[in-house]
C-alpha positions as MATLAB code, in Angstrom:
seq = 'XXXXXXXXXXXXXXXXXXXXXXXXXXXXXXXXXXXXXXXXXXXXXXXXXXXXXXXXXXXXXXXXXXXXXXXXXXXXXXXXXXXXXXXXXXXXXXXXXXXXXXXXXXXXXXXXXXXXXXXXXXXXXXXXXXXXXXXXXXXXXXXXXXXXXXXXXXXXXXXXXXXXXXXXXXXXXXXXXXXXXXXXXXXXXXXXXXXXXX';
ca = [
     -22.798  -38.743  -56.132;
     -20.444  -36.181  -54.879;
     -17.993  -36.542  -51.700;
     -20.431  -34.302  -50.141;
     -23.109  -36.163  -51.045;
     -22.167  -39.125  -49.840;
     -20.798  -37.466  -46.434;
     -24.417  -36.734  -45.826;
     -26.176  -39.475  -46.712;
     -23.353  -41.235  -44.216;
     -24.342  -39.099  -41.326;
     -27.803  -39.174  -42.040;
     -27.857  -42.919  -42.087;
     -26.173  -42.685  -38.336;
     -28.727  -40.416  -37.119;
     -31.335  -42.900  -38.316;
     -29.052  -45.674  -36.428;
     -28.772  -43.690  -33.475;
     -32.551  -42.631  -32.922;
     -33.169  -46.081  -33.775;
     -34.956  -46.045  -36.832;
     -33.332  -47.936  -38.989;
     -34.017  -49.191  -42.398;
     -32.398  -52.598  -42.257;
     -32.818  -53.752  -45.803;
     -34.593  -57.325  -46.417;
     -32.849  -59.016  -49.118;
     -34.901  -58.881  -52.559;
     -33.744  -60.655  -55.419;
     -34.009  -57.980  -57.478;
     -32.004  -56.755  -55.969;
     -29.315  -58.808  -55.629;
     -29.583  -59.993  -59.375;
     -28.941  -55.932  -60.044;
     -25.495  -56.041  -57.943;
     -24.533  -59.224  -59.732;
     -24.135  -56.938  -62.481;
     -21.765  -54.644  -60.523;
     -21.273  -53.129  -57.643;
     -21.554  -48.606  -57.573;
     -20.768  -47.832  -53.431;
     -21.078  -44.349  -52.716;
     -18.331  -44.349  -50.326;
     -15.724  -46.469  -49.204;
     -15.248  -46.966  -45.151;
     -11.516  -48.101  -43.695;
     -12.458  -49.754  -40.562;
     -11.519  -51.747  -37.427;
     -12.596  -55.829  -37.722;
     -14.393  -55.358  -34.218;
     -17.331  -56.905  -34.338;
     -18.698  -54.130  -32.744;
     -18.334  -51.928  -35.585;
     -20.243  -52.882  -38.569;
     -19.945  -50.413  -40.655;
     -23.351  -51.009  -42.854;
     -25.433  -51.255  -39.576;
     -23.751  -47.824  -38.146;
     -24.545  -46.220  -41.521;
     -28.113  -47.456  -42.099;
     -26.728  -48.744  -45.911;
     -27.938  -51.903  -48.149;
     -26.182  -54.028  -50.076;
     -23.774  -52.599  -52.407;
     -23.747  -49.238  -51.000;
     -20.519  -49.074  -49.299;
     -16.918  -50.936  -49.465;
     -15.378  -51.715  -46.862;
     -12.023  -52.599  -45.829;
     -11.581  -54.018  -42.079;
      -8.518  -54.472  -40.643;
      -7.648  -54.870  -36.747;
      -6.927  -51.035  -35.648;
      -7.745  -49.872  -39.197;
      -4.022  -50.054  -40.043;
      -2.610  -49.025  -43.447;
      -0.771  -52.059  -45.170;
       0.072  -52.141  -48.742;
      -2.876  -54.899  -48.912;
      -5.428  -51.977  -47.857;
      -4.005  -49.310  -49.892;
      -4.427  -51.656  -52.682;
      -8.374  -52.016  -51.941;
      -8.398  -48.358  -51.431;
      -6.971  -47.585  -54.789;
      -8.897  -49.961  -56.529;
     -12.051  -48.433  -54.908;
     -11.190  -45.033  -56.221;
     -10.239  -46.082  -59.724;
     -12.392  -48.987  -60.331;
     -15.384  -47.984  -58.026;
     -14.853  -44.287  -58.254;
     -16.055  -43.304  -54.923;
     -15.326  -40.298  -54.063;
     -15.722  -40.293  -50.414;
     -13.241  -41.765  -48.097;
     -13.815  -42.912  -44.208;
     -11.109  -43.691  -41.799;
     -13.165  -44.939  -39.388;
     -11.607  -46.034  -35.182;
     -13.567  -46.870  -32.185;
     -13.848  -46.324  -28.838;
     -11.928  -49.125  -26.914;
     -10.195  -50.213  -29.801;
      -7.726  -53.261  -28.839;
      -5.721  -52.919  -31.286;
      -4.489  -49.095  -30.314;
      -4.849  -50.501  -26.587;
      -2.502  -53.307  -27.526;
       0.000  -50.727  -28.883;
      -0.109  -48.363  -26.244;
       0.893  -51.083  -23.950;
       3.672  -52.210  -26.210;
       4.887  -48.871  -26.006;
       4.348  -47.381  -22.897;
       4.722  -50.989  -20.595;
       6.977  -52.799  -22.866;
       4.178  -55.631  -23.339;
       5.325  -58.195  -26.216;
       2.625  -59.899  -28.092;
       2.854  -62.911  -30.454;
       4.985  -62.412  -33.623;
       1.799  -61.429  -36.047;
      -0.061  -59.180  -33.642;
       3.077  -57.130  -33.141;
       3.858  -56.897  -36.602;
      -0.013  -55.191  -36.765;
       0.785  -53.020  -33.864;
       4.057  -51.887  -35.474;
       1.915  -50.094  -37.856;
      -0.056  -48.085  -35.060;
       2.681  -47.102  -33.124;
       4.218  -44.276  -35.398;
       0.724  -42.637  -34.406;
       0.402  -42.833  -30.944;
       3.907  -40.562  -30.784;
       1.904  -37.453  -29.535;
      -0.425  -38.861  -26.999;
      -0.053  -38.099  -23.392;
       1.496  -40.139  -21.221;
       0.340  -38.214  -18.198;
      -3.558  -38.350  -19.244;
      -5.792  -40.964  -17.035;
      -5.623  -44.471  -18.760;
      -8.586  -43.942  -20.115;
      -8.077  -40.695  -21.175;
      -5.141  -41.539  -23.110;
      -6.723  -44.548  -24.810;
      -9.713  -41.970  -26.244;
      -6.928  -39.852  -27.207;
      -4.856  -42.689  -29.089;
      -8.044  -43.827  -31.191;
      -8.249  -40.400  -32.301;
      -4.544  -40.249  -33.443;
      -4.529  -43.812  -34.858;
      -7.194  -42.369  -37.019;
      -5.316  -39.495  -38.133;
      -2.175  -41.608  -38.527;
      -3.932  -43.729  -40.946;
      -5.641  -40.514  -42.771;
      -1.346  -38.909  -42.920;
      -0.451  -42.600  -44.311;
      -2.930  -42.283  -47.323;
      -2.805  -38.924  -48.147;
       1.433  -39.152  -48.161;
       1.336  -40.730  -51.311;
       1.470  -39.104  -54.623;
      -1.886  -40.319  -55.618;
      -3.606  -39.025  -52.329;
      -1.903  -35.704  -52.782;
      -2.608  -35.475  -56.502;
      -6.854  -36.803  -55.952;
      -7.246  -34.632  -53.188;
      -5.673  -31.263  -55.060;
      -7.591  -32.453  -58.087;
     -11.123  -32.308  -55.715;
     -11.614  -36.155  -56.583;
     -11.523  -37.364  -53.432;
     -12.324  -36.297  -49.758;
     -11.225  -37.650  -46.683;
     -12.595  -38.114  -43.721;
     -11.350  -39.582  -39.917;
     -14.653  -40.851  -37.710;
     -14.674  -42.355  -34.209;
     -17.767  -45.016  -33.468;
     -19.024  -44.141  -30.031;
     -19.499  -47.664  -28.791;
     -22.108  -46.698  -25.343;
     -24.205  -44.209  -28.412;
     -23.867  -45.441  -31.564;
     -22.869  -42.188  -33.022;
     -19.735  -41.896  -35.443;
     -18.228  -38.861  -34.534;
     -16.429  -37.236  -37.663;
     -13.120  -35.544  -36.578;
     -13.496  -32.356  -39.013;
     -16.409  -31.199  -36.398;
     -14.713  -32.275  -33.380;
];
């Protein structure tokens, strides 16, 4: 399946989760005992741990379809580039999804660390140290909530400069490999929002 491909199927599995029509798979062994075999996703989704946010529900996608990698404020640690690499060269998708939300705590936290000097305990902040680099160009003048929408956005992009400033995000992209994509779940919809059409 191409990038493309997959892109589609992504968006067309939202539209089915929006307009709720799901296709919730029901577990068949079959199934399962094909997957035991091996796993072939068709794209691999970088994504907040809010429970909120599943990204197989959002998607419309059975087992084995995606990989996912969920981390708090889908921050880019050497643990998650690892996955990501070893979902491109391993898994060989081709499709990449950095995917925030709305309300995200995580880029709420840091925004508060920033702009009111909040501390957190010693792990969280070491988390929020990685969003912060991102949230250089948002508005400090916008409404509250205006300027937490507007931090999601950039944490997403922050995370899509982190993996493409490598030589091996550089060299897949200029090769056509790989595509990559920045999304933002709507949380009162349903509907992931993909930046390039924003």
């Amino acid at each position: 399946m191409t990038a493309d491909e997959a892109l589609a199927r992504l968006k067309d599995g939202n539209a089915r989760f929006v307009a709720g029509q799901a296709k919730f798979p029901t577990v068949q062994k079959e199934v399962l005992a094909e997957l035991a075999k091996g796993q072939r996703p068709y794209a691999t989704i970088i994504g907040c741990s809010d429970s909120r946010v599943p990204p197989e529900l959002l998607f419309d996608s059975g087992f084995g379809e995606l990989f996912i990698v969920r981390v708090a404020g889908n921050v880019i640690s050497p643990e998650v580039m690892g996955s990501i690499q070893y979902a491109a060269v391993h898994l060989q998708t081709q499709l990449f999804v950095v995917l925030g939300h709305e309300g995200c705590g995580a880029v709420q936290a840091a925004l508060a660390s920033v702009r009111e000097n909040v501390r957190e305990r010693s792990r969280i902040a070491l988390l929020l140290d990685r969003v912060t680099p991102g949230l250089s160009q948002v508005d400090a003048s916008l409404p509250t909530e205006t300027q937490l929408t507007a931090a999601v956005e950039a944490n997403v992009r922050w995370s899509m400069h982190q993996l493409l400033d490598t030589p091996e995000g550089r060299a897949r992209v200029e090769e056509g490999i790989l595509r990559l994509e920045g999304a933002v779940y709507e949380l009162t919809t349903g509907r992931v929002r993909f930046l390039s059409q924003a």
